[in-house]
PDB file of N, H, CA, C and O in Angstrom:
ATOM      1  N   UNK A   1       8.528  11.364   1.301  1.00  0.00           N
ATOM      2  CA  UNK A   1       8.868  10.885   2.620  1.00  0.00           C
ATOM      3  C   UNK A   1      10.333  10.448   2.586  1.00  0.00           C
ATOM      4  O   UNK A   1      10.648   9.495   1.873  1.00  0.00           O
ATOM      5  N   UNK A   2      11.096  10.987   3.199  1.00  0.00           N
ATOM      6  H   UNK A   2      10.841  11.761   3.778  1.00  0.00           H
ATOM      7  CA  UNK A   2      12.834  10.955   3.761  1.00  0.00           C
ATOM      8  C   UNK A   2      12.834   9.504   4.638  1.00  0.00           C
ATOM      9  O   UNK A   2      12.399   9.692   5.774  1.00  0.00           O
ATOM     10  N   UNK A   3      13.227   8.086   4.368  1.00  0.00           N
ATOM     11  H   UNK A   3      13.581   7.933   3.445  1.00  0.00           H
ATOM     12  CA  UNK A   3      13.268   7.258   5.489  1.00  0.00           C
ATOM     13  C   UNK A   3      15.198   7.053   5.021  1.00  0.00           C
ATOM     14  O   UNK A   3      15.814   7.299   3.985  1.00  0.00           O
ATOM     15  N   UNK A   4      15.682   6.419   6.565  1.00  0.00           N
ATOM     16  H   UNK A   4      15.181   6.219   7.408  1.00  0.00           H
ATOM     17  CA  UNK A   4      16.627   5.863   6.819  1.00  0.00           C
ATOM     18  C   UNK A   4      17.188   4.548   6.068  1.00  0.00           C
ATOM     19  O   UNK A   4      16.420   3.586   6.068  1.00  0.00           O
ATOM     20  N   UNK A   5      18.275   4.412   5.512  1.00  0.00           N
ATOM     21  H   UNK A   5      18.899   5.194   5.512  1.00  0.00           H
ATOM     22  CA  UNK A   5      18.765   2.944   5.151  1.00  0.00           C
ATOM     23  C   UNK A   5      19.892   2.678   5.470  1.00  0.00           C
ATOM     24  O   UNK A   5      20.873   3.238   4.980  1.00  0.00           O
ATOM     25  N   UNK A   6      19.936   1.820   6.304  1.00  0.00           N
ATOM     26  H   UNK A   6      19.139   1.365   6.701  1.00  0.00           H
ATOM     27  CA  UNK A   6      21.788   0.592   7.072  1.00  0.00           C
ATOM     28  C   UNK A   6      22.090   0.220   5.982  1.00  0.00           C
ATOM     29  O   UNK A   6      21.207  -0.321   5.317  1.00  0.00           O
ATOM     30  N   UNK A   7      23.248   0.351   5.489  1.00  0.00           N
ATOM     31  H   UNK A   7      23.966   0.791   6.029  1.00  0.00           H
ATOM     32  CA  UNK A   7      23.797  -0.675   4.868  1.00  0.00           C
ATOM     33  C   UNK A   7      25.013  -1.666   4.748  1.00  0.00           C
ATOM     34  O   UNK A   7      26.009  -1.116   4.280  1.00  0.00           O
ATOM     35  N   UNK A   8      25.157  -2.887   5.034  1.00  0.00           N
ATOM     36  H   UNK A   8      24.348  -3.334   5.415  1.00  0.00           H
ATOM     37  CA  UNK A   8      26.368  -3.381   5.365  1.00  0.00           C
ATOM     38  C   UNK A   8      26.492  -4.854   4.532  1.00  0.00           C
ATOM     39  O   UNK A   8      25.800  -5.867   4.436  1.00  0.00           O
ATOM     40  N   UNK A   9      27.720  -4.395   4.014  1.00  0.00           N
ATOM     41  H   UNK A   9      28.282  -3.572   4.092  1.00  0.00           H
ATOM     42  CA  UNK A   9      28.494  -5.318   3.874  1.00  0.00           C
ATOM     43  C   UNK A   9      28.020  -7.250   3.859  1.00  0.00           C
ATOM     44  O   UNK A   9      28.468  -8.026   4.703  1.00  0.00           O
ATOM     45  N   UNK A  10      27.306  -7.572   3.009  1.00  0.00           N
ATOM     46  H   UNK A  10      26.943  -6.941   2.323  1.00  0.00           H
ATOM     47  CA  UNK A  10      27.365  -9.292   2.726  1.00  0.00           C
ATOM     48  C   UNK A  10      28.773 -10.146   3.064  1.00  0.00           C
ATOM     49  O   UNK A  10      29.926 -10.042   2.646  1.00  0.00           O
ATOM     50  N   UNK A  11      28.060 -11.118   4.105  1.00  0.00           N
ATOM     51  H   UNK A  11      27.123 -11.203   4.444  1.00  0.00           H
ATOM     52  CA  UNK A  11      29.534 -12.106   3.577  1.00  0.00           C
ATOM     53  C   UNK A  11      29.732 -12.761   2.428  1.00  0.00           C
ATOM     54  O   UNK A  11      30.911 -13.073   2.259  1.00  0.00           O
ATOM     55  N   UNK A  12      29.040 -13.061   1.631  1.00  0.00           N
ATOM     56  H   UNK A  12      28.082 -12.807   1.769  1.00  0.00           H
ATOM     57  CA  UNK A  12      29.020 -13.321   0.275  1.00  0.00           C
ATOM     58  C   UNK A  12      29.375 -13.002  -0.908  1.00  0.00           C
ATOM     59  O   UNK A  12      29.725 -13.609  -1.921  1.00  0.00           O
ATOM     60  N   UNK A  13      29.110 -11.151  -0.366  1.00  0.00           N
ATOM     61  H   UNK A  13      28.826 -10.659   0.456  1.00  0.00           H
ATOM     62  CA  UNK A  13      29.458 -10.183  -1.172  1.00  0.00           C
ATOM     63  C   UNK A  13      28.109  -9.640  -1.076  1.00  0.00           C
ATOM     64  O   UNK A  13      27.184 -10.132  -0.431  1.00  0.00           O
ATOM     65  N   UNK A  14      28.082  -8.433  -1.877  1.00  0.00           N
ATOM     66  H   UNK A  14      28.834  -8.033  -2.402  1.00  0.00           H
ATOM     67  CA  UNK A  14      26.790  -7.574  -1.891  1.00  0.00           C
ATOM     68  C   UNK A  14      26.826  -6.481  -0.779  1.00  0.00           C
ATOM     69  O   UNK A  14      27.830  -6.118  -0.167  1.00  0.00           O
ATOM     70  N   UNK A  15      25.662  -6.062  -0.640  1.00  0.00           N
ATOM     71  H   UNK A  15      24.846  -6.357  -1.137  1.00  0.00           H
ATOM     72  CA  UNK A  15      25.207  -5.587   0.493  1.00  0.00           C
ATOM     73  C   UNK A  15      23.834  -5.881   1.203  1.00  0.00           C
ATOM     74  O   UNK A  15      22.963  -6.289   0.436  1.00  0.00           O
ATOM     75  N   UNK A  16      23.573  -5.786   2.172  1.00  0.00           N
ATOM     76  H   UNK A  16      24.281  -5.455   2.796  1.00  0.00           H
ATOM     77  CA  UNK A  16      22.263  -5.840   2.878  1.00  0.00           C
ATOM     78  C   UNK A  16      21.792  -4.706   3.373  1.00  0.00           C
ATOM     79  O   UNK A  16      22.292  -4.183   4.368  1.00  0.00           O
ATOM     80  N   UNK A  17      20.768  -4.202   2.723  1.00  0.00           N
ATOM     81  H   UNK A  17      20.361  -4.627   1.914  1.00  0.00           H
ATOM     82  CA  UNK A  17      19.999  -3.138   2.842  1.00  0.00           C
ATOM     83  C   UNK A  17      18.638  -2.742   4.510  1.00  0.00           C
ATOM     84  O   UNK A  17      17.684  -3.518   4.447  1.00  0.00           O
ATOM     85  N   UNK A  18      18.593  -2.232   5.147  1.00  0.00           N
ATOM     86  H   UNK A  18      19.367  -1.602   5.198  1.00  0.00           H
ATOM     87  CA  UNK A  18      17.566  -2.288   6.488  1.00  0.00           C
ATOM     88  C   UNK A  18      17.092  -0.875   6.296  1.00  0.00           C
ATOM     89  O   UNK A  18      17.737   0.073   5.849  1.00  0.00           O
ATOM     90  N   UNK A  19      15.739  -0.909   6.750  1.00  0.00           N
ATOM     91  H   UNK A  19      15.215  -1.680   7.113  1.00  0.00           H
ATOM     92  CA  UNK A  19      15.573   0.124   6.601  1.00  0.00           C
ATOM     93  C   UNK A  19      14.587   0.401   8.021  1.00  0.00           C
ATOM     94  O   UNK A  19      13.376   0.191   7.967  1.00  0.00           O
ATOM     95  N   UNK A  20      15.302   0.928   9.370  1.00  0.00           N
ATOM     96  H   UNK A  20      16.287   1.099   9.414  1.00  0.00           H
ATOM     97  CA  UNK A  20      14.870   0.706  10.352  1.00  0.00           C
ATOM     98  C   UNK A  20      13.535   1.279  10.875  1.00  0.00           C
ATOM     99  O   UNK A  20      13.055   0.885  11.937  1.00  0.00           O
ATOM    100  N   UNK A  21      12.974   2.175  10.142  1.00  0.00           N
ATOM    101  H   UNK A  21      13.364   2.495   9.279  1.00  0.00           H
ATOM    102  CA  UNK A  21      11.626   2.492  10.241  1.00  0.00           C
ATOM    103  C   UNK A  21      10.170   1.967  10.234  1.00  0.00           C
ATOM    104  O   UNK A  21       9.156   2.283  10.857  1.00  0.00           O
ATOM    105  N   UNK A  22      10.437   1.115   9.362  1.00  0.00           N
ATOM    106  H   UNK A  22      11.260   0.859   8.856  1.00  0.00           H
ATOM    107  CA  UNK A  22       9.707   0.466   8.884  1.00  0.00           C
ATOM    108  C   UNK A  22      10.289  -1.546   9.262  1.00  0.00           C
ATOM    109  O   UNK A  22       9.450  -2.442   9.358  1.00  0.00           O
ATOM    110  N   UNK A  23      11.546  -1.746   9.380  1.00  0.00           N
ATOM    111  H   UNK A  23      12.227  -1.019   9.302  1.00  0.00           H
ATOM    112  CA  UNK A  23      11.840  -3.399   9.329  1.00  0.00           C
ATOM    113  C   UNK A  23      11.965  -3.994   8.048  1.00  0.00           C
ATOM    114  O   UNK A  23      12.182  -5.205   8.002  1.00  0.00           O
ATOM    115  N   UNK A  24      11.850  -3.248   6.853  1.00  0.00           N
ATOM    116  H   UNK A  24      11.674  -2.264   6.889  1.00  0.00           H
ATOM    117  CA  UNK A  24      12.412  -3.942   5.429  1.00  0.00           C
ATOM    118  C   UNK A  24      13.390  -4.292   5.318  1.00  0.00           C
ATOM    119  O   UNK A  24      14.179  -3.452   5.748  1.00  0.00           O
ATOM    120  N   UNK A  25      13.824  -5.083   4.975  1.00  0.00           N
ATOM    121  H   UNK A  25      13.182  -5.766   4.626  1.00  0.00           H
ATOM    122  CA  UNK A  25      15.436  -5.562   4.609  1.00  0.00           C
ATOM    123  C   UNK A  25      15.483  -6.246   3.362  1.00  0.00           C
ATOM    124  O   UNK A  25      14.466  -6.884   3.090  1.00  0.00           O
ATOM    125  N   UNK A  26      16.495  -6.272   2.467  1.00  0.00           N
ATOM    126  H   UNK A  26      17.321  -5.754   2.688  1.00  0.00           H
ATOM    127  CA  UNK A  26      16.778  -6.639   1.194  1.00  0.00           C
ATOM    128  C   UNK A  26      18.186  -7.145   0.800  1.00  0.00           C
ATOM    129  O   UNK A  26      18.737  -7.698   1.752  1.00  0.00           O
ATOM    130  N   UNK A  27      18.721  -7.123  -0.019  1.00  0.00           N
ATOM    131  H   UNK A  27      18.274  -6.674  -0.793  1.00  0.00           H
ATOM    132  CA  UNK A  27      20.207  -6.956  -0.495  1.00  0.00           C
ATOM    133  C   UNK A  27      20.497  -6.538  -1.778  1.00  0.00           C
ATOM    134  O   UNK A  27      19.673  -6.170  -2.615  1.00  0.00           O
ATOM    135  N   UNK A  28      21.777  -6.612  -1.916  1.00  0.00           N
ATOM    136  H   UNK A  28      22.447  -6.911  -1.237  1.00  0.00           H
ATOM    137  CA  UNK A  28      21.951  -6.055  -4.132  1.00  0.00           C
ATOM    138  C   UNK A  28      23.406  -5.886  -3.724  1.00  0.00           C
ATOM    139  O   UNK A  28      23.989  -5.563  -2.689  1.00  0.00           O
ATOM    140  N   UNK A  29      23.801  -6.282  -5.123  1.00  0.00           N
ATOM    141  H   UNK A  29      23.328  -6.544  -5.963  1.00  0.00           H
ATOM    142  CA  UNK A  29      24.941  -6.353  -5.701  1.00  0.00           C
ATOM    143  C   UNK A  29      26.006  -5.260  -5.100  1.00  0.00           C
ATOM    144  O   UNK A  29      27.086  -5.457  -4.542  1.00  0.00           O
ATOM    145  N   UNK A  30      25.397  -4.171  -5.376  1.00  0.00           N
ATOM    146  H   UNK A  30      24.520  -4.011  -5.829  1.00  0.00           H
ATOM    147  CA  UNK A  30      25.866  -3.104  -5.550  1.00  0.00           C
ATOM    148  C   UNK A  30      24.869  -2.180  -4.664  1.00  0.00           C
ATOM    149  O   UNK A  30      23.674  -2.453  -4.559  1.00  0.00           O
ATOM    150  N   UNK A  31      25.632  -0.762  -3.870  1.00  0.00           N
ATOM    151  H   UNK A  31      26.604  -0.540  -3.955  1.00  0.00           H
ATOM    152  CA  UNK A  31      24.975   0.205  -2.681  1.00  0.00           C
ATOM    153  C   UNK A  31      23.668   0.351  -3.728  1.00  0.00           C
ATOM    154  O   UNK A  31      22.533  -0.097  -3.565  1.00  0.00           O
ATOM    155  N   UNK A  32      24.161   1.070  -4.776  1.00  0.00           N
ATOM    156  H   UNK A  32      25.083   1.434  -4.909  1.00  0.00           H
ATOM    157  CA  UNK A  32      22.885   1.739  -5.632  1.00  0.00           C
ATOM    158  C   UNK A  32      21.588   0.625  -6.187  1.00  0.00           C
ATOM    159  O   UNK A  32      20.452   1.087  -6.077  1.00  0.00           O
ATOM    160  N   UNK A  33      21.687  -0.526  -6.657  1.00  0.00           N
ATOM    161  H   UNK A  33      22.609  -0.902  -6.746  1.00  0.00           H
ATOM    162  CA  UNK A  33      20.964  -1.721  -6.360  1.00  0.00           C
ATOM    163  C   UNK A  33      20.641  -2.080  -4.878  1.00  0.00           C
ATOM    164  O   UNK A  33      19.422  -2.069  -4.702  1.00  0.00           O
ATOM    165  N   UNK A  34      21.304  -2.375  -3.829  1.00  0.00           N
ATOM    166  H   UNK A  34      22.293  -2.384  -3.972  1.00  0.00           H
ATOM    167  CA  UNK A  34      20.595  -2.038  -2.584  1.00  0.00           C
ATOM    168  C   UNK A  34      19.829  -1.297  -2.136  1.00  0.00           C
ATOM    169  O   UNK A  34      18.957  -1.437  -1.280  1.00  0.00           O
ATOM    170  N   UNK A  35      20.216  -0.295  -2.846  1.00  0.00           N
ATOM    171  H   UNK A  35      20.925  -0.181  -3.542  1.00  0.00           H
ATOM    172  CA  UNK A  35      19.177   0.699  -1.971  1.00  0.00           C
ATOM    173  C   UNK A  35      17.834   0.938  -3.017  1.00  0.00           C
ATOM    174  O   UNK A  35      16.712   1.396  -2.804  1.00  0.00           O
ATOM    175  N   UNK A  36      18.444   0.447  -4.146  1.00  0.00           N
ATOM    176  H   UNK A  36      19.356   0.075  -4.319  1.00  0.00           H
ATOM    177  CA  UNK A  36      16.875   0.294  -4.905  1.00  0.00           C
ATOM    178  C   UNK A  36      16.014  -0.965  -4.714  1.00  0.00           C
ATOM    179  O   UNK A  36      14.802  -0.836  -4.888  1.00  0.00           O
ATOM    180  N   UNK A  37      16.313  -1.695  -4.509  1.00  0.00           N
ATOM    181  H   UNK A  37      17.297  -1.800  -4.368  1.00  0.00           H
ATOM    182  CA  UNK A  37      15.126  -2.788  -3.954  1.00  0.00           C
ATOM    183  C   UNK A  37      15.302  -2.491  -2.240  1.00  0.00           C
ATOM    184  O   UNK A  37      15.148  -3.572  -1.672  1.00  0.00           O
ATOM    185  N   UNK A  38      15.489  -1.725  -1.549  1.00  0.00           N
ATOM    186  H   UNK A  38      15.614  -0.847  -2.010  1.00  0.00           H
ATOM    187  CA  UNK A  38      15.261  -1.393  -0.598  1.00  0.00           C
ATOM    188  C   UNK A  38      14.066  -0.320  -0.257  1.00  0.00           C
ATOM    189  O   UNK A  38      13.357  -0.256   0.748  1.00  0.00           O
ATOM    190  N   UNK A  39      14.084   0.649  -1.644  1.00  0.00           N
ATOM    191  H   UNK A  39      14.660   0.598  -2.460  1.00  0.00           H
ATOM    192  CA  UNK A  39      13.126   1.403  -1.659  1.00  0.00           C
ATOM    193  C   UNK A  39      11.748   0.715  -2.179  1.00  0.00           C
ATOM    194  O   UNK A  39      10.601   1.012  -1.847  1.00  0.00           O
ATOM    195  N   UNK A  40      12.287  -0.528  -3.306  1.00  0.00           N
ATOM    196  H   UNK A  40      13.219  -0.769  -3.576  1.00  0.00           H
ATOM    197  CA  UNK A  40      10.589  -1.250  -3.963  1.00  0.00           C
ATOM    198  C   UNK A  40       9.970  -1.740  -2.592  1.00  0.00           C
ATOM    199  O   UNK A  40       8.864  -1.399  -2.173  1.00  0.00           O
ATOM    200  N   UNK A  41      10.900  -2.634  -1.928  1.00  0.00           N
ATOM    201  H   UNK A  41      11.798  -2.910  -2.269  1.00  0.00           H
ATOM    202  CA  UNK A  41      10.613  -3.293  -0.787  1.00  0.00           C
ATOM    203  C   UNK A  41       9.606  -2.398   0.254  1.00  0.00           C
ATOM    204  O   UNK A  41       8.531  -2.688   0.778  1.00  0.00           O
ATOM    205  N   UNK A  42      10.386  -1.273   0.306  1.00  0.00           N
ATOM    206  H   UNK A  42      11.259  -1.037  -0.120  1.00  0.00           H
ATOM    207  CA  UNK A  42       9.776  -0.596   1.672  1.00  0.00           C
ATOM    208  C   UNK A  42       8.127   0.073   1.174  1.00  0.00           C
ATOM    209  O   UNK A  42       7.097   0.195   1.837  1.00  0.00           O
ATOM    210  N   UNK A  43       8.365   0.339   0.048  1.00  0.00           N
ATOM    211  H   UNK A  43       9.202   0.239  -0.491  1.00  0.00           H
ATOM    212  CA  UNK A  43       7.031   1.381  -0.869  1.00  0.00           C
ATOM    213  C   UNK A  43       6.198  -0.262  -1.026  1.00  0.00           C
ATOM    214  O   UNK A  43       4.973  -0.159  -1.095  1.00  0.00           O
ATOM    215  N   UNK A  44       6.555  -1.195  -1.064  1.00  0.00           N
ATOM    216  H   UNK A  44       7.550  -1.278  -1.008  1.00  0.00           H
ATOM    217  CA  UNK A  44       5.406  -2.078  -1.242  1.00  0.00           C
ATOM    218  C   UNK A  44       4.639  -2.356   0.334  1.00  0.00           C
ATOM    219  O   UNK A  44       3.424  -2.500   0.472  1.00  0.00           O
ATOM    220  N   UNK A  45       5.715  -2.393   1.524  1.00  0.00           N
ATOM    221  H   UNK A  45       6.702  -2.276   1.412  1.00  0.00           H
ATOM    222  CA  UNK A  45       5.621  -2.468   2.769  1.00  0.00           C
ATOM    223  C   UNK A  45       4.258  -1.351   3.136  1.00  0.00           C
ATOM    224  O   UNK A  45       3.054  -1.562   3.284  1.00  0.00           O
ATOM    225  N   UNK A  46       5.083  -0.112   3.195  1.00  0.00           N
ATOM    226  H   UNK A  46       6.061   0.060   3.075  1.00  0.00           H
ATOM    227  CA  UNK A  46       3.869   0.902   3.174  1.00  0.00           C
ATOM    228  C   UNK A  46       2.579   1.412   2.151  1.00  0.00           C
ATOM    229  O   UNK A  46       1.942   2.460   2.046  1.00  0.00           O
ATOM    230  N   UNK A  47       2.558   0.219   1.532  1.00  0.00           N
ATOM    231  H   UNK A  47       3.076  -0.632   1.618  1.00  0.00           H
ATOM    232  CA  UNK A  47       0.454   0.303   0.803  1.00  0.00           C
ATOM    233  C   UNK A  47       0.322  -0.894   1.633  1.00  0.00           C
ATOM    234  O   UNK A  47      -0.906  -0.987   1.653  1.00  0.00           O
ATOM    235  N   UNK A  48       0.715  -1.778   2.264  1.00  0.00           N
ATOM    236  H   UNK A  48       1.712  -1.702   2.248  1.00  0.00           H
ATOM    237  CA  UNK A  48      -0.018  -2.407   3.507  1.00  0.00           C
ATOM    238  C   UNK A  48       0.076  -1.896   4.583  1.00  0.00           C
ATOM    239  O   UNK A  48      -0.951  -2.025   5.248  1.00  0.00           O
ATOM    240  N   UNK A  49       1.043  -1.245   5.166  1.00  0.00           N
ATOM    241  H   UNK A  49       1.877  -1.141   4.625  1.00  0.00           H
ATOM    242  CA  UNK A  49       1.130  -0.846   6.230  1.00  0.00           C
ATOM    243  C   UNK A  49       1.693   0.392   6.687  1.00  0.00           C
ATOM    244  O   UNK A  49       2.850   0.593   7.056  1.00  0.00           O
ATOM    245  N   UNK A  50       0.399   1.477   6.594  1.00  0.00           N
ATOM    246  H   UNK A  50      -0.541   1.313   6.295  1.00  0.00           H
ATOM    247  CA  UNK A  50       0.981   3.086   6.288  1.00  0.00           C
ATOM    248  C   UNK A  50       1.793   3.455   7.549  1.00  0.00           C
ATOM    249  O   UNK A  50       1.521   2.972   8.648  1.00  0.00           O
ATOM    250  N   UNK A  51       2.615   4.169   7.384  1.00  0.00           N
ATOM    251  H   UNK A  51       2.836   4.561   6.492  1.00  0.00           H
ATOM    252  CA  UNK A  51       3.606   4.492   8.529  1.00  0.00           C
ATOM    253  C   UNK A  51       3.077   5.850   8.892  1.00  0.00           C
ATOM    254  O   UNK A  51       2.419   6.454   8.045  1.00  0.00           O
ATOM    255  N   UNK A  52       3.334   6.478  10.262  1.00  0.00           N
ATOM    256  H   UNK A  52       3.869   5.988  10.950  1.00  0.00           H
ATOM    257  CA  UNK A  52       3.195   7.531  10.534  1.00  0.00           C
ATOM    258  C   UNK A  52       4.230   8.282  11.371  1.00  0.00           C
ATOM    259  O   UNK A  52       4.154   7.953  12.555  1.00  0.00           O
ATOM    260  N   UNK A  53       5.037   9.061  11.151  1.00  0.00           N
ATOM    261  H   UNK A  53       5.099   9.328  10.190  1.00  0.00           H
ATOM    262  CA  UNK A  53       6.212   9.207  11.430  1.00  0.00           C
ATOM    263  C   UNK A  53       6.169  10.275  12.424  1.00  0.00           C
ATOM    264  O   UNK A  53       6.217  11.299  11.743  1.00  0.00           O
ATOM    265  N   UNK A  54       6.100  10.644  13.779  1.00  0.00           N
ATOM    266  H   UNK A  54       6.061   9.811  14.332  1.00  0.00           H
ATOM    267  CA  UNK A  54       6.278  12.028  14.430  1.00  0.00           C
ATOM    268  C   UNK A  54       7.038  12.446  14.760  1.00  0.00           C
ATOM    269  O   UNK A  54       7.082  12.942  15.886  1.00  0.00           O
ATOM    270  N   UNK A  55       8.273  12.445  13.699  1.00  0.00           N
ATOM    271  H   UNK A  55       8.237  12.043  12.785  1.00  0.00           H
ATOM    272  CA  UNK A  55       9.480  13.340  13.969  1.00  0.00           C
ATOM    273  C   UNK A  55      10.999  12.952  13.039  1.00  0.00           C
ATOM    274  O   UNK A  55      10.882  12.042  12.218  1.00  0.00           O
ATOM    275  N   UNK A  56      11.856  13.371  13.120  1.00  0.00           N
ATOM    276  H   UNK A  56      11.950  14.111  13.787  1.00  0.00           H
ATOM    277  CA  UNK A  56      12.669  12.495  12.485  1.00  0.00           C
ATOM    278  C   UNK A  56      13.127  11.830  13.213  1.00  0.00           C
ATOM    279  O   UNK A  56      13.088  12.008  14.431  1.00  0.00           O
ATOM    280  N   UNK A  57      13.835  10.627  12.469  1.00  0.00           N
ATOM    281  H   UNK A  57      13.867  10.482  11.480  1.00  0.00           H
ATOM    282  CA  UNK A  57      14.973  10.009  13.861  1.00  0.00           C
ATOM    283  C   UNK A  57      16.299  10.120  13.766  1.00  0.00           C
ATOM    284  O   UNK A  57      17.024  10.613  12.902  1.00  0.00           O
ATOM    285  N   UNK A  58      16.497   9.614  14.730  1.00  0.00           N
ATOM    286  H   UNK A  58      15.907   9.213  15.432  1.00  0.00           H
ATOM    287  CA  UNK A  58      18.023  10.041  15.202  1.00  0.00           C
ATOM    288  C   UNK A  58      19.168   8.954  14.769  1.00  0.00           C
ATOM    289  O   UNK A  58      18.885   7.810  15.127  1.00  0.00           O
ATOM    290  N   UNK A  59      20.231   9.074  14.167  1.00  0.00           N
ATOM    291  H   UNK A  59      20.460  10.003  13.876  1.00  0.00           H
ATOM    292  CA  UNK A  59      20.911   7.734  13.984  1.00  0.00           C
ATOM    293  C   UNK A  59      22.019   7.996  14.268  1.00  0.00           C
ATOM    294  O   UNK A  59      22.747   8.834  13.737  1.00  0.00           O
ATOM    295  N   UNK A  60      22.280   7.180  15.281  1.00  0.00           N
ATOM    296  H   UNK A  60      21.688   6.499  15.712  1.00  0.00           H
ATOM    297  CA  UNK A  60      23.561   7.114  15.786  1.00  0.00           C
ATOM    298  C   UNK A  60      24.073   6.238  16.337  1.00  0.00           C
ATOM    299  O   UNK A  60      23.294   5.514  16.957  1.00  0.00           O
ATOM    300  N   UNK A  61      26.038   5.748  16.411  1.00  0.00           N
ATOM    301  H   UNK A  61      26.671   6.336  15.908  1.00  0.00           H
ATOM    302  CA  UNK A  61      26.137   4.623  17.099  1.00  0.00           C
ATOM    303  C   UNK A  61      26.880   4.769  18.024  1.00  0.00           C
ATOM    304  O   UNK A  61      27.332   5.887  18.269  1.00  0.00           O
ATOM    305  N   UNK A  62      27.261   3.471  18.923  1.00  0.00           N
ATOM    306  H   UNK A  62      26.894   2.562  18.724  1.00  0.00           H
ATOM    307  CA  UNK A  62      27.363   3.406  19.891  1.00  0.00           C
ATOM    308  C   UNK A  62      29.031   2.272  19.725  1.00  0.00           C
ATOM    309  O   UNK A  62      29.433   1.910  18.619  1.00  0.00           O
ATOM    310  N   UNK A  63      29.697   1.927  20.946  1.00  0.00           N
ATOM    311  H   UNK A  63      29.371   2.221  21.844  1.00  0.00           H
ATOM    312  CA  UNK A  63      30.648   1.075  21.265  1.00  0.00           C
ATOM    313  C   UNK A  63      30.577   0.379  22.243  1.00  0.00           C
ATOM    314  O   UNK A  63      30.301   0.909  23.319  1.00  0.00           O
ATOM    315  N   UNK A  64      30.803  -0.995  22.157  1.00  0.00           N
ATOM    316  H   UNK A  64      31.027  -1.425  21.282  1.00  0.00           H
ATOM    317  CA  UNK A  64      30.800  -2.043  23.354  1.00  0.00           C
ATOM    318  C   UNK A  64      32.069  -2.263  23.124  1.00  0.00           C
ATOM    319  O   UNK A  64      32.713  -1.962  22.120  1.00  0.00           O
ATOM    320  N   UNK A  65      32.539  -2.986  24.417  1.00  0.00           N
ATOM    321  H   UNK A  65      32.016  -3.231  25.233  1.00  0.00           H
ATOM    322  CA  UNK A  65      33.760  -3.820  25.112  1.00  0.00           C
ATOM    323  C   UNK A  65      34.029  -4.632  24.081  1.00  0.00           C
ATOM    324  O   UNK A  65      33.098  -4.924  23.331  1.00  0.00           O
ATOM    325  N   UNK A  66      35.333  -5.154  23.836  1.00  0.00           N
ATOM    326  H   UNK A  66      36.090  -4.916  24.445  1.00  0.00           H
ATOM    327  CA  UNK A  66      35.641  -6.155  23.004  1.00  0.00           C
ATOM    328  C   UNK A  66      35.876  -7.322  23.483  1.00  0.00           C
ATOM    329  O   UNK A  66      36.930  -7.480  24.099  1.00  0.00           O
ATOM    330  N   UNK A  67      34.958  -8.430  23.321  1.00  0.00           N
ATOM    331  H   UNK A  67      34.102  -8.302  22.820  1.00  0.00           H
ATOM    332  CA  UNK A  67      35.550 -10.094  24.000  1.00  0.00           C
ATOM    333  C   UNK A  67      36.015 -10.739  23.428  1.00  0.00           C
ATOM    334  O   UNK A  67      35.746 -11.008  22.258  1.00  0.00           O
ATOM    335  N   UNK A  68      37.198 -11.356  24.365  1.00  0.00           N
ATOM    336  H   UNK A  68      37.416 -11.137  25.316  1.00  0.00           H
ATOM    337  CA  UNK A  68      38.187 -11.915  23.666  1.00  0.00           C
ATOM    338  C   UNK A  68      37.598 -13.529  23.043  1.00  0.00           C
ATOM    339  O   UNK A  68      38.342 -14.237  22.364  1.00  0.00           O
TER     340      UNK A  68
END
């Protein structure tokens, strides 16, 4: 199974891992540590709560106005 992962930037440092399919979120040091407890996270998520996916999704972004 192919799922999606956000990843951005910690203020702390790190990264924070999302994985919008499902609502997992995590962090790690490092992208490749992010995205590996992003994957334990999500694979533990789905043996409680099987996902069923009908289609792929779409990811894309968008731009808002800037306030001053």
């Amino acid at each position: 199974m192919e799922l999606s992962a956000v990843l951005t930037p910690a203020p702390e440092g790190g990264y924070v891992a999302f994985n919008p399919e499902t609502g997992t979120t995590t962090q790690g040091e490092t992208v490749e540590e992010a995205l590996a407890n992003l994957r334990e996270a999500t694979e533990l998520y789905l043996e409680e709560f099987p996902l069923v996916l009908t289609g792929r999704p779409l990811l894309t972004s968008f731009r808002i106005a800037k306030h001053a």
